[in-house]
Backbone as JSON Lines, residues from 0, in Angstrom:
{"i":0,"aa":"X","n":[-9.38,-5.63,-31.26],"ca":[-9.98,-5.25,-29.99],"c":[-9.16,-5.83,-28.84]}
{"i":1,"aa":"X","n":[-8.79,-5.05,-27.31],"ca":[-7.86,-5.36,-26.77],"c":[-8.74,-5.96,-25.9]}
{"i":2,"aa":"X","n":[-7.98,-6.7,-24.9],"ca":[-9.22,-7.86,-23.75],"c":[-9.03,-7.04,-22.99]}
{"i":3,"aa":"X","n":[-9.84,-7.53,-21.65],"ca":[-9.94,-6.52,-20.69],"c":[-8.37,-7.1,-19.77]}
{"i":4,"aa":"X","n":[-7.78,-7.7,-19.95],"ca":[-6.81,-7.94,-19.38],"c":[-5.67,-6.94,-19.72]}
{"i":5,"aa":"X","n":[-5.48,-6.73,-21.19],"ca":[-5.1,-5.86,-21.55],"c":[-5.47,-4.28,-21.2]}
{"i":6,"aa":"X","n":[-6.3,-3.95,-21.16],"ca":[-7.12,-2.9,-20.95],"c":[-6.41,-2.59,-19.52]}
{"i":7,"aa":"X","n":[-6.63,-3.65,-18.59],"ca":[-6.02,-3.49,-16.86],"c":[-4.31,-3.23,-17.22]}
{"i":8,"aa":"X","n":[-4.19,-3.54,-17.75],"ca":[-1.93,-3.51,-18.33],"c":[-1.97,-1.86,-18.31]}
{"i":9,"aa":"X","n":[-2.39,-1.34,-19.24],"ca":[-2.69,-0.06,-19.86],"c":[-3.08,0.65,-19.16]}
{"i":10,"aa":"X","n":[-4.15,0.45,-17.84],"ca":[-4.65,1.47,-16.92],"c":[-3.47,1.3,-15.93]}
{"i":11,"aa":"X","n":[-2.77,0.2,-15.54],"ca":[-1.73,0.6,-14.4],"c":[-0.07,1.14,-15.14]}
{"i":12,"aa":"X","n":[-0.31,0.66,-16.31],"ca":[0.92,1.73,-16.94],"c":[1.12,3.08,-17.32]}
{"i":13,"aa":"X","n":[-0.25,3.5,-17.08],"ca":[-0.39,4.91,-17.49],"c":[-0.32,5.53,-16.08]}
{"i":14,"aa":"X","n":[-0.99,4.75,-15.27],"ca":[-0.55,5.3,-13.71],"c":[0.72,5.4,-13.49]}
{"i":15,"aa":"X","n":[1.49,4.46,-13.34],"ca":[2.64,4.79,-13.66],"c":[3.57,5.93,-14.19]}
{"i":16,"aa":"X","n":[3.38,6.09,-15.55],"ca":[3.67,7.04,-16.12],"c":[3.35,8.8,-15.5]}
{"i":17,"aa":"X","n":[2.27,8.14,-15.2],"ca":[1.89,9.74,-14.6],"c":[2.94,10.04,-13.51]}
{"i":18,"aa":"X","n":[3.36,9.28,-12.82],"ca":[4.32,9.71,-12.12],"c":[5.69,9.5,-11.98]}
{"i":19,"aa":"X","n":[5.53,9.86,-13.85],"ca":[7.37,9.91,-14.33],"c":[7.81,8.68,-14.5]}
{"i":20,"aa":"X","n":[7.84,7.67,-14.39],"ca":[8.61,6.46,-14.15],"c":[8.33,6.17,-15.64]}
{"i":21,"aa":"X","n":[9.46,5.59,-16.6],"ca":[9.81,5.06,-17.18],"c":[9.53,3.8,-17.29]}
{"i":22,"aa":"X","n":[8.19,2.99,-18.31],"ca":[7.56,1.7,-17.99],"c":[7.79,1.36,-19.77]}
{"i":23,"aa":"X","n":[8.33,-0.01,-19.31],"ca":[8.51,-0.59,-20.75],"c":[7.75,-2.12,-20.94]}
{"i":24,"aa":"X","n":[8.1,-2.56,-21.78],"ca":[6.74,-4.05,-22.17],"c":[8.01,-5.24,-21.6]}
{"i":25,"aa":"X","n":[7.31,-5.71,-20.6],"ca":[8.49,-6.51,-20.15],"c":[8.51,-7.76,-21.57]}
{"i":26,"aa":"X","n":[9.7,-8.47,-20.9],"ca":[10.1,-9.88,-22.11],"c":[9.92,-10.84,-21.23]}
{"i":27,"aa":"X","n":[9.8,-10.9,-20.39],"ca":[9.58,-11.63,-19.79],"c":[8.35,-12.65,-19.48]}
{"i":28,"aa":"X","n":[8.03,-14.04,-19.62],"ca":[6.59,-14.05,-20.02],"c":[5.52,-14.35,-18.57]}
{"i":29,"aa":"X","n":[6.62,-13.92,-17.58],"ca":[5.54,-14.02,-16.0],"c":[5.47,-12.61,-16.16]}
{"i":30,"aa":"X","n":[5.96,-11.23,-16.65],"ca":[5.23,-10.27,-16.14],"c":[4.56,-9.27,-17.39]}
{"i":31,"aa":"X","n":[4.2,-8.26,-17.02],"ca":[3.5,-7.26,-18.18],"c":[4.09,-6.46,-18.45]}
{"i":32,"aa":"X","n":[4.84,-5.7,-17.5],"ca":[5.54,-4.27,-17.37],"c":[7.19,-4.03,-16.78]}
{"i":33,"aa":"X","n":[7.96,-3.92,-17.19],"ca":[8.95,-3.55,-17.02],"c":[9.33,-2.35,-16.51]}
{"i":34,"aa":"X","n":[9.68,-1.79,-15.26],"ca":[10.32,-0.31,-14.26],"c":[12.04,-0.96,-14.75]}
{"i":35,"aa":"X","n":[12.64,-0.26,-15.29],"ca":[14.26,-0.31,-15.35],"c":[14.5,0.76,-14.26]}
{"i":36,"aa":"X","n":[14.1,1.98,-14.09],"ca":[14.47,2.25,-12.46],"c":[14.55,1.68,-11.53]}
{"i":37,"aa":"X","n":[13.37,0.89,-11.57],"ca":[13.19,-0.17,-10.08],"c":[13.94,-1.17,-10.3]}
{"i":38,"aa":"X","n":[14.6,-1.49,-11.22],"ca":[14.25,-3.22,-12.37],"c":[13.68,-3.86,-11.18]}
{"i":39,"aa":"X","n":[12.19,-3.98,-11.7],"ca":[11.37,-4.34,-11.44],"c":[9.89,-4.53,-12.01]}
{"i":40,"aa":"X","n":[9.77,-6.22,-12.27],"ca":[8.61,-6.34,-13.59],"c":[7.14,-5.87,-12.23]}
{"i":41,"aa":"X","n":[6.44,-6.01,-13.45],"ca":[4.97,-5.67,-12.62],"c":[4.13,-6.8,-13.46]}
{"i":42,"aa":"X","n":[3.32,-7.68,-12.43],"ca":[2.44,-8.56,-12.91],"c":[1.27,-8.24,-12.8]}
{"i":43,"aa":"X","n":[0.18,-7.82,-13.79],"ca":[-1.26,-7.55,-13.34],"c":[-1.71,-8.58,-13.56]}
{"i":44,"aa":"X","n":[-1.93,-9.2,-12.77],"ca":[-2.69,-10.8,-12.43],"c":[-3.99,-10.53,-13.03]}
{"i":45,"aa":"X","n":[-4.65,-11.87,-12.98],"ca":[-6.12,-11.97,-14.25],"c":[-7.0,-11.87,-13.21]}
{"i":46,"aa":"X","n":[-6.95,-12.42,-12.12],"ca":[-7.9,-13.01,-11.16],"c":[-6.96,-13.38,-9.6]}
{"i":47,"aa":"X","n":[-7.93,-12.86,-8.28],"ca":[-6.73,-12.92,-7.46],"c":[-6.18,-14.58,-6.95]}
{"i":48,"aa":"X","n":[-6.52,-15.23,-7.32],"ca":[-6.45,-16.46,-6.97],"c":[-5.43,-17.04,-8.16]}
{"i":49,"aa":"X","n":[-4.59,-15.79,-8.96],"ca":[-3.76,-16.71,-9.74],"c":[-2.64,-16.65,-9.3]}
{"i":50,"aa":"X","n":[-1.75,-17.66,-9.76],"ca":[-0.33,-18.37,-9.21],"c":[0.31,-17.79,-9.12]}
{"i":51,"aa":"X","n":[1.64,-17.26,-8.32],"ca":[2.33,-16.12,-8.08],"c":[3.58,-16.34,-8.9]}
{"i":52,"aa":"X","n":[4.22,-15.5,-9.59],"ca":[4.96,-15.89,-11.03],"c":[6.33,-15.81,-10.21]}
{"i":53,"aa":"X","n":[7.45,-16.5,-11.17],"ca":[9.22,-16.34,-10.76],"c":[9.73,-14.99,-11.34]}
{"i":54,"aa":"X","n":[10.84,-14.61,-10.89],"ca":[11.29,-13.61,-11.75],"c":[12.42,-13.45,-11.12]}
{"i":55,"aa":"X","n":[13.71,-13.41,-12.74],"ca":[14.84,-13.59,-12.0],"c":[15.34,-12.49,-10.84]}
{"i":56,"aa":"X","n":[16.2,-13.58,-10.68],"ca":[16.48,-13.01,-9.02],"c":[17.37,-11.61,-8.99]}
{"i":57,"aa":"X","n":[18.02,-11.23,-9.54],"ca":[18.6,-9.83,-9.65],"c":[17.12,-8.41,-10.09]}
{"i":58,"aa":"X","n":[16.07,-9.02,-10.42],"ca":[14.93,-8.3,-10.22],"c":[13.95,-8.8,-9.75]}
{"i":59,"aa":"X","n":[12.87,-7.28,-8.83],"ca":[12.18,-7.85,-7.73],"c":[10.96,-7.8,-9.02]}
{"i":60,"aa":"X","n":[9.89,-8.98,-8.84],"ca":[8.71,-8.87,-9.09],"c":[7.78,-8.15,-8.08]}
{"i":61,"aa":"X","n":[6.53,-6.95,-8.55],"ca":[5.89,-6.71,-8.69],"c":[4.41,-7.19,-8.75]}
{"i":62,"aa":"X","n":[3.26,-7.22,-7.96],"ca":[2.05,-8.03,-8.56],"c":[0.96,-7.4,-8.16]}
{"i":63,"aa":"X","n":[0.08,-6.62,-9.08],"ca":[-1.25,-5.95,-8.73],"c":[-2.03,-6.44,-9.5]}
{"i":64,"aa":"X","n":[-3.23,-6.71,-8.7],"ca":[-4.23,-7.4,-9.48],"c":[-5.44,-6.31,-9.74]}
{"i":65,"aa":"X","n":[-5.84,-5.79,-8.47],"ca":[-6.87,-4.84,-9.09],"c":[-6.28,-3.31,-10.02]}
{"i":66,"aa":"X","n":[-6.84,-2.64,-10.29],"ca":[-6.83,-1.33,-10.8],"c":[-7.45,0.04,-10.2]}
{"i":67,"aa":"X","n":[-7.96,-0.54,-9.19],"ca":[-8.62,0.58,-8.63],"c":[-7.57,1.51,-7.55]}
{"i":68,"aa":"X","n":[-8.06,2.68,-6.93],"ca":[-7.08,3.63,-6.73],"c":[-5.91,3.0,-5.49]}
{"i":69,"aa":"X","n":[-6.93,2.72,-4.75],"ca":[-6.21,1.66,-3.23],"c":[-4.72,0.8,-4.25]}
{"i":70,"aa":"X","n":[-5.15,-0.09,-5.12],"ca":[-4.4,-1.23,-5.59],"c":[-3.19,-0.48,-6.37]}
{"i":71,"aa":"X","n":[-3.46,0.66,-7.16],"ca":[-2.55,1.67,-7.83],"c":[-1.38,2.4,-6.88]}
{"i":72,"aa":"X","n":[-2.15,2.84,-5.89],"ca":[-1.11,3.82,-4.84],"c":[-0.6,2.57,-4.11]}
{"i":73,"aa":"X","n":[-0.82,1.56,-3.47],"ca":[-0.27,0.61,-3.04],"c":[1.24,-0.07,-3.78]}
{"i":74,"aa":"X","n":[0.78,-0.19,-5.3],"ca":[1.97,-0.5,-6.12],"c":[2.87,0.27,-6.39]}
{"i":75,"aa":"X","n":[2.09,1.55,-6.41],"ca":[3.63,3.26,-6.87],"c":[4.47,3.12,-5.54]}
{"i":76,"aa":"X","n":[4.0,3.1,-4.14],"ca":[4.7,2.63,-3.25],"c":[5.8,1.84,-3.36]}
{"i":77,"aa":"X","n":[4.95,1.02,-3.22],"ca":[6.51,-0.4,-3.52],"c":[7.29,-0.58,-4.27]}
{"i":78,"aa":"X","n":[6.94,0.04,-5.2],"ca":[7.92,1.04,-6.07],"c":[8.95,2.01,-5.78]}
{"i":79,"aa":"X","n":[8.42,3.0,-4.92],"ca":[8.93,4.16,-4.36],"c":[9.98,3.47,-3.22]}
{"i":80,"aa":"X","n":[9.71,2.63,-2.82],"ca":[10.26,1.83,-1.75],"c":[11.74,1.09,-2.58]}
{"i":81,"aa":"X","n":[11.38,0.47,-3.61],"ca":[12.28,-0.13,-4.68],"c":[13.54,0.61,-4.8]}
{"i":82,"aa":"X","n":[12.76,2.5,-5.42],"ca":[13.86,3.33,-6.06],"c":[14.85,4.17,-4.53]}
{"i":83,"aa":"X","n":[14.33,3.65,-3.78],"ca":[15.15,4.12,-2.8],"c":[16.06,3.57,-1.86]}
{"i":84,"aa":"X","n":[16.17,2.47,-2.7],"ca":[17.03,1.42,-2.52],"c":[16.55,0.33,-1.0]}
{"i":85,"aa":"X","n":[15.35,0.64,-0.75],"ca":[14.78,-0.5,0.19],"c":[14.31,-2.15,-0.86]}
{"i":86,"aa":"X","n":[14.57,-3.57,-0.12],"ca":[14.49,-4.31,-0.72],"c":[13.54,-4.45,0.07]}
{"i":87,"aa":"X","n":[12.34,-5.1,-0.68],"ca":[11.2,-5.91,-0.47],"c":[11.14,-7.53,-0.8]}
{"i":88,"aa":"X","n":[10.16,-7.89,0.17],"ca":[10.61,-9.57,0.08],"c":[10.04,-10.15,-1.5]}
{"i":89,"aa":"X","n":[10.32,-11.25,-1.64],"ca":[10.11,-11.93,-2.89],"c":[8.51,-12.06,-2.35]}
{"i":90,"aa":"X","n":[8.03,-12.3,-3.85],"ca":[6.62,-12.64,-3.75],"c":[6.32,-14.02,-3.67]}
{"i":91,"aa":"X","n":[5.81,-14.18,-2.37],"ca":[5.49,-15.63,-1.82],"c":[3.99,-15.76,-1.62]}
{"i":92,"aa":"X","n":[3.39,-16.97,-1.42],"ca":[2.28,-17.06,-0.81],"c":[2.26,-17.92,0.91]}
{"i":93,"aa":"X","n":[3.19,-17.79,1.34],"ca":[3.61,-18.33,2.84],"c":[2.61,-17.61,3.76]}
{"i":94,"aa":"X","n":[2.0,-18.17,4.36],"ca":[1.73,-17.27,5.25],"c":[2.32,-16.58,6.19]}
{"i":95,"aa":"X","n":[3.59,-17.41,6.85],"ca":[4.51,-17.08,7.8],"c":[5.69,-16.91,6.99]}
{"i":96,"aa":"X","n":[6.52,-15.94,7.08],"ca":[8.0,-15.96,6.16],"c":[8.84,-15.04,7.27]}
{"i":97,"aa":"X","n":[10.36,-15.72,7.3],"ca":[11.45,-15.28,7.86],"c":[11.59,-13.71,7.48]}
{"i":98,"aa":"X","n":[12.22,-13.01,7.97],"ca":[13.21,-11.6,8.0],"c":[14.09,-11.64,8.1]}
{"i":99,"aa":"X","n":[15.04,-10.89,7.09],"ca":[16.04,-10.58,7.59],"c":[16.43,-9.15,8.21]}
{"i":100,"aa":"X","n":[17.29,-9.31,8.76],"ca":[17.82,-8.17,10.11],"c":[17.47,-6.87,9.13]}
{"i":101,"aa":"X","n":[18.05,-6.53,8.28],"ca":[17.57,-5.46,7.01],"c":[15.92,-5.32,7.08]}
{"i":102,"aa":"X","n":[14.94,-6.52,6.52],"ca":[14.03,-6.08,6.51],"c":[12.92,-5.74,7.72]}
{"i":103,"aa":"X","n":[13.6,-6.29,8.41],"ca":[12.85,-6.29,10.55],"c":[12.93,-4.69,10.49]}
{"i":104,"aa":"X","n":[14.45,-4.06,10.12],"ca":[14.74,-2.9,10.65],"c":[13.94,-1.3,9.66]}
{"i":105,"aa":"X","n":[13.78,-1.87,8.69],"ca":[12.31,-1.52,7.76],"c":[11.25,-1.62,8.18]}
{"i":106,"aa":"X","n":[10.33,-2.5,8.91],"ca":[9.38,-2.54,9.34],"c":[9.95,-1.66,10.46]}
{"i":107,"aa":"X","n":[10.75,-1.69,11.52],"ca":[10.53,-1.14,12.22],"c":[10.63,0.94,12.16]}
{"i":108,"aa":"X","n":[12.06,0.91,11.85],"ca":[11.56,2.25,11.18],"c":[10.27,3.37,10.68]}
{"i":109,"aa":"X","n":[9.58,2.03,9.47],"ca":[8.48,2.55,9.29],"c":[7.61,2.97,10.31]}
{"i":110,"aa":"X","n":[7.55,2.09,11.23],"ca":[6.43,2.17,12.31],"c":[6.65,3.32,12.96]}
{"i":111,"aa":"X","n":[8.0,3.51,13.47],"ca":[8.35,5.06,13.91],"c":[8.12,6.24,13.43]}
{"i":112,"aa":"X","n":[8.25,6.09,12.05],"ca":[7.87,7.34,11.13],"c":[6.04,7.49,11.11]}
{"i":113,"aa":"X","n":[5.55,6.25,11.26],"ca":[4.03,6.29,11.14],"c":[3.75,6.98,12.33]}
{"i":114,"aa":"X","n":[4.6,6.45,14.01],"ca":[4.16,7.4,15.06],"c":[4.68,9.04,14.72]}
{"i":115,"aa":"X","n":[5.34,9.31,13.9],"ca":[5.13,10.95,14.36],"c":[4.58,11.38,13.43]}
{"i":116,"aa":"X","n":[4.39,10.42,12.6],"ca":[3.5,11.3,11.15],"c":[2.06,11.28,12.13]}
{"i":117,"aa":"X","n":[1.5,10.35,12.92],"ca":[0.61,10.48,13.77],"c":[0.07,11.77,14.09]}
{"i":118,"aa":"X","n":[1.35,11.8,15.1],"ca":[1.51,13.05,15.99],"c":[1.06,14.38,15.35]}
{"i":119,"aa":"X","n":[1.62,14.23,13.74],"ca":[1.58,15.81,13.1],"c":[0.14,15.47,12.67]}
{"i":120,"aa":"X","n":[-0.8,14.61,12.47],"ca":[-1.78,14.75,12.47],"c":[-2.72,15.21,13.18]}
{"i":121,"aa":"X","n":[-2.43,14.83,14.23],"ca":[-2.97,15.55,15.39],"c":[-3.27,17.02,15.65]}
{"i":122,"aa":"X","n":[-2.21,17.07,15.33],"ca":[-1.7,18.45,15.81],"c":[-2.23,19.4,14.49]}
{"i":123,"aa":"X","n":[-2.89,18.97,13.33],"ca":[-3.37,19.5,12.77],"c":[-5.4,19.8,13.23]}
{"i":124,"aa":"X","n":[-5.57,19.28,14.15],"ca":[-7.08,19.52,15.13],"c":[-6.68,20.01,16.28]}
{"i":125,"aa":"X","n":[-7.71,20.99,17.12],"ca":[-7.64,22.32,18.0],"c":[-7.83,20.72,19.24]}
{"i":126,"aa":"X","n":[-7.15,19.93,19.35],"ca":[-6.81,19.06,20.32],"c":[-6.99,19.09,22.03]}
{"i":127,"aa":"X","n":[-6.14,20.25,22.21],"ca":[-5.73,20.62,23.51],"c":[-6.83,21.26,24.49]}
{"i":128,"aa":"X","n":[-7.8,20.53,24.82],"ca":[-8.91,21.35,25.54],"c":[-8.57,22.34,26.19]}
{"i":129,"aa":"X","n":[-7.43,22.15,27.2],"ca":[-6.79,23.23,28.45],"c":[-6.6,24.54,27.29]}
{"i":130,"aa":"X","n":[-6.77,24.57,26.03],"ca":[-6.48,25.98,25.47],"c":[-7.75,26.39,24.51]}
{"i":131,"aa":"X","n":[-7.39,27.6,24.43],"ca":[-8.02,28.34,23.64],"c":[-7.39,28.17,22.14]}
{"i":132,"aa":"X","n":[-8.89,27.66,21.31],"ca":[-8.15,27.3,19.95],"c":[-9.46,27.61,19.07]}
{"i":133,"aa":"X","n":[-9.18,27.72,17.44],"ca":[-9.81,27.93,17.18],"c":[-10.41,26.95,16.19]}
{"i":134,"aa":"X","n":[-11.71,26.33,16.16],"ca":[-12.3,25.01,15.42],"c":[-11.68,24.79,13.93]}
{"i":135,"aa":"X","n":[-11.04,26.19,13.21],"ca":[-10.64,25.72,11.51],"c":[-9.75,24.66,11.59]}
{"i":136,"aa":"X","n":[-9.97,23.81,10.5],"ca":[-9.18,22.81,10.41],"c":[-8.86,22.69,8.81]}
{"i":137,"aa":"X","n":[-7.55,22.89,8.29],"ca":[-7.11,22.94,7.12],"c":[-7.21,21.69,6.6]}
{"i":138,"aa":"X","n":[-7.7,21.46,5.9],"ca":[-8.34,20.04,4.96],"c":[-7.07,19.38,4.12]}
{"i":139,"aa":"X","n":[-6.62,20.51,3.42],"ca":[-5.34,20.02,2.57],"c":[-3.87,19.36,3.78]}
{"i":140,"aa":"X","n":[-4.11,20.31,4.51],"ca":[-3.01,20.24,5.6],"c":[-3.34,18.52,6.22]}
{"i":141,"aa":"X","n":[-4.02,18.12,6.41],"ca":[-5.44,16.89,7.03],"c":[-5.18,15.65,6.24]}
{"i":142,"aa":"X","n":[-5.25,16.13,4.75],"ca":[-5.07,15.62,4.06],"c":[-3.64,15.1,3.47]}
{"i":143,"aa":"X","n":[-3.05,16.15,3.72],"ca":[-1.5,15.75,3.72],"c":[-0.51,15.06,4.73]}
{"i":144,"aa":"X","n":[-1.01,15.38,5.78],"ca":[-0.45,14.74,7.02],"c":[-1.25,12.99,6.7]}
{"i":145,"aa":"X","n":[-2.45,13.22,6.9],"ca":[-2.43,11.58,6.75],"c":[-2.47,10.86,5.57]}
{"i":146,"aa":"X","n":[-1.74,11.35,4.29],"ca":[-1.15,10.4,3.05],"c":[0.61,10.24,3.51]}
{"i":147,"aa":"X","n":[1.14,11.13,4.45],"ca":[2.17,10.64,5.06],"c":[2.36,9.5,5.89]}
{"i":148,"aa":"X","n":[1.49,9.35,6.56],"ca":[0.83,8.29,7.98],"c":[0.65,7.27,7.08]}
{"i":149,"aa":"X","n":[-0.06,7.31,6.11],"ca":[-0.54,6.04,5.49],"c":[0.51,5.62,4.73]}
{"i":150,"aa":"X","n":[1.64,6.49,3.74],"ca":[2.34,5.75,3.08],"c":[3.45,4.76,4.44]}
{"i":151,"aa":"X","n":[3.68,5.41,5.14],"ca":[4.64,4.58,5.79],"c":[3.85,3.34,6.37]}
{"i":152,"aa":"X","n":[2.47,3.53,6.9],"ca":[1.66,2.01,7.19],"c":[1.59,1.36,5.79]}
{"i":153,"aa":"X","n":[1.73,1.52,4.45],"ca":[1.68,1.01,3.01],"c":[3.2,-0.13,3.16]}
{"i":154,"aa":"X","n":[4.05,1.19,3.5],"ca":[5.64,0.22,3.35],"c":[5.66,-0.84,4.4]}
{"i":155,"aa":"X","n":[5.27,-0.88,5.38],"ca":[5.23,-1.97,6.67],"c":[4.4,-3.5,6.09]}
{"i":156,"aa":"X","n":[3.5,-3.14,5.66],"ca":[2.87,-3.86,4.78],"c":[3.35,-4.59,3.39]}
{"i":157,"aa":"X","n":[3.99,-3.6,2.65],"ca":[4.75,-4.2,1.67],"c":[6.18,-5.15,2.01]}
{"i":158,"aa":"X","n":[6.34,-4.66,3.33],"ca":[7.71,-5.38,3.64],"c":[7.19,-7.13,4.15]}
{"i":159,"aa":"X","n":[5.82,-6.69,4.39],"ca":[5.58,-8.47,5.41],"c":[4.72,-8.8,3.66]}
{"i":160,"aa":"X","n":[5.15,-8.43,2.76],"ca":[4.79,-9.12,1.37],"c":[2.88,-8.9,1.32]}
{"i":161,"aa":"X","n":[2.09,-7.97,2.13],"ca":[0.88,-8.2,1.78],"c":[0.3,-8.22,0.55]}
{"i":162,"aa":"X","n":[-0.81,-8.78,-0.27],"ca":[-1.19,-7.99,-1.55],"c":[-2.25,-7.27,-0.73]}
{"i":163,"aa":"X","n":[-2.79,-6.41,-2.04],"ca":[-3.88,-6.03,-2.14],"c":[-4.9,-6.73,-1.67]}
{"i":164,"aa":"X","n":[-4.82,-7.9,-2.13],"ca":[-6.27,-8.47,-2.0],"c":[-6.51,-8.63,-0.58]}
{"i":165,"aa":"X","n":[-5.13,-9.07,0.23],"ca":[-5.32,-9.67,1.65],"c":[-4.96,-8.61,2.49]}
{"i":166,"aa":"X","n":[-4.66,-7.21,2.21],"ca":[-5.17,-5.64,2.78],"c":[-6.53,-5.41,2.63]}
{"i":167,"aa":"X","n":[-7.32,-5.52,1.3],"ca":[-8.46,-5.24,1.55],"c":[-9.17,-6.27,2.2]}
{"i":168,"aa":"X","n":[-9.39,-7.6,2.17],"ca":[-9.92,-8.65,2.96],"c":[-9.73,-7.91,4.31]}
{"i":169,"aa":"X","n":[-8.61,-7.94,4.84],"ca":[-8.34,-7.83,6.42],"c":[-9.56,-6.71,6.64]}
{"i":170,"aa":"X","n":[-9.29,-5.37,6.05],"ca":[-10.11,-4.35,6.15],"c":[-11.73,-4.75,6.26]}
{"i":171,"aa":"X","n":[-12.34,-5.34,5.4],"ca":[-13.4,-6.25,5.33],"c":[-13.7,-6.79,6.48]}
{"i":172,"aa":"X","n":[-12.83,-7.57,7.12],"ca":[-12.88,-8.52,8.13],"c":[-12.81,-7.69,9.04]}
{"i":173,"aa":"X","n":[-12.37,-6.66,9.68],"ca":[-12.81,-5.98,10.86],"c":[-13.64,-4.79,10.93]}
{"i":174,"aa":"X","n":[-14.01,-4.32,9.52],"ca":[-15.18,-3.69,9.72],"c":[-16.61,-4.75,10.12]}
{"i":175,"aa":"X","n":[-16.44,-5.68,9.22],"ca":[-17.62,-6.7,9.61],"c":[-17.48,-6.97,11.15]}
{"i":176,"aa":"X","n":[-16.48,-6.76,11.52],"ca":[-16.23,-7.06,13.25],"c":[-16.77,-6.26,13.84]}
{"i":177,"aa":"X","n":[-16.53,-4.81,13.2],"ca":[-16.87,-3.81,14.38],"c":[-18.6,-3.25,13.9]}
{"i":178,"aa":"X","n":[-19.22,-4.01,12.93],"ca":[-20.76,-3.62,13.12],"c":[-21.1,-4.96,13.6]}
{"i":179,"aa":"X","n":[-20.69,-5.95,13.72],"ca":[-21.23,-7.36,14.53],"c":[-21.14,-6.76,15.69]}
{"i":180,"aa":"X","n":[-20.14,-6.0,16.49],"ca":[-19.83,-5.64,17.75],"c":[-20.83,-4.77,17.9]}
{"i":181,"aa":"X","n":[-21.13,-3.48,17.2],"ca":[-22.1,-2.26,17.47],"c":[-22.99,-3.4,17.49]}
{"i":182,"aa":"X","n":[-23.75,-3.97,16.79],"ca":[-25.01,-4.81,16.84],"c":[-25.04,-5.82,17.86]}
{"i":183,"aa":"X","n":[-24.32,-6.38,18.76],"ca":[-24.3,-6.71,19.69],"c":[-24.89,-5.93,20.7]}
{"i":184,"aa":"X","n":[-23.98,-4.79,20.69],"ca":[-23.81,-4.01,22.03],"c":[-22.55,-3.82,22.56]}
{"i":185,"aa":"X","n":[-22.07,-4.64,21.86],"ca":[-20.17,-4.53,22.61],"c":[-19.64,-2.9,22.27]}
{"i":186,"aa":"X","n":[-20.09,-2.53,20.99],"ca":[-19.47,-1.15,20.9],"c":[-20.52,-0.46,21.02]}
{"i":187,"aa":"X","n":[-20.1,0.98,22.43],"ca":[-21.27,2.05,22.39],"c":[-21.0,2.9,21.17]}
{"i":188,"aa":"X","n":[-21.74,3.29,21.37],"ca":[-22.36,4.79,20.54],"c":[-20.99,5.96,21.29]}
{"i":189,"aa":"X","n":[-20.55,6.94,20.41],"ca":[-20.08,7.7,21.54],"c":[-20.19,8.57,21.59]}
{"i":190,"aa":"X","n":[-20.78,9.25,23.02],"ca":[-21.13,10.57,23.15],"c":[-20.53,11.72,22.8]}
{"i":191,"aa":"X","n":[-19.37,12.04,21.54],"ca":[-18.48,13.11,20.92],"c":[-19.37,13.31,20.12]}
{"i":192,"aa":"X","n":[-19.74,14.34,19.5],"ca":[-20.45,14.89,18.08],"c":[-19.59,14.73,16.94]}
């Protein structure tokens, strides 16, 4: 009978797989999974509070702890980021960590690409009051424009080393902000339907 630790190995290697990548049993005994495309191990951590592993330095480590869809597309990313020859920082637990000129110019990039992937979002809703438009709004189209928007806010993120855990925390932490705020009173209601 396999543990559930195992069980989590197996659900993010099959993700993987699904999207072609070539995943082997690493040898290594800090990680689980081996990308020879990326060379790059993948650590599915037990618990998020465990120790962040070494891995030699001619390959980047990898580290997802949950399995759920957020924690999956987050890792195929940084991945995707890997095979395209962008370097991502080592896995630290610093809170503050240096850049180099390479990776500044990655973050910044990204951010540019996030503003016009914006833009084409937009522009997928009848926006322009001064015109005559018509209310359909293509869902797939909606949908596609903002998994563009988001992967490049994914890579900005992967470049300042976030995990998962401290993407979803943050998220946590300002939704709890913004119903403390509605429940205040600080945020109205807003009169748009």
């Amino acid at each position: 009978m396999s543990s559930e630790h195992d069980e989590r190995i197996l659900k993010v290697r099959r993700s993987l797989e699904s999207f072609g990548l070539e995943v082997e049993s690493s040898g290594v005994p800090t990680a689980d999974i081996y990308l020879p495309q990326a060379r790059a191990h993948v650590s599915v951590l037990k618990n998020c509070g465990q120790k962040r592993a070494k891995s030699p330095a001619d390959v980047q480590l990898l580290e997802v702890y949950g399995t759920d869809s957020l924690s999956l597309i987050y890792l195929r990313q940084k991945i995707y980021q890997l095979l395209m020859g962008y370097t991502l920082p080592p896995a630290e637990s610093a809170p503050v960590q240096s850049h180099t000129p390479q990776q500044t110019e990655a973050v910044r990039r990204n951010i540019l690409y996030a503003f016009d992937e914006l833009a084409e979002l937009l522009h997928e809703f009848p926006w322009k009051w001064h015109r005559d438009a018509t209310p359909a709004v293509d869902k797939k189209r909606v949908v596609g424009e903002f998994g563009d928007l988001f992967v490049f806010l994914l890579n900005v993120l992967a470049q300042a080393d976030i995990s998962e855990a401290e993407l979803v925390a943050g998220l946590a932490d300002v939704q709890a902000k913004n119903f403390r705020r509605w429940r205040e009173g600080v945020n109205k209601s807003s009169d748009v339907g």
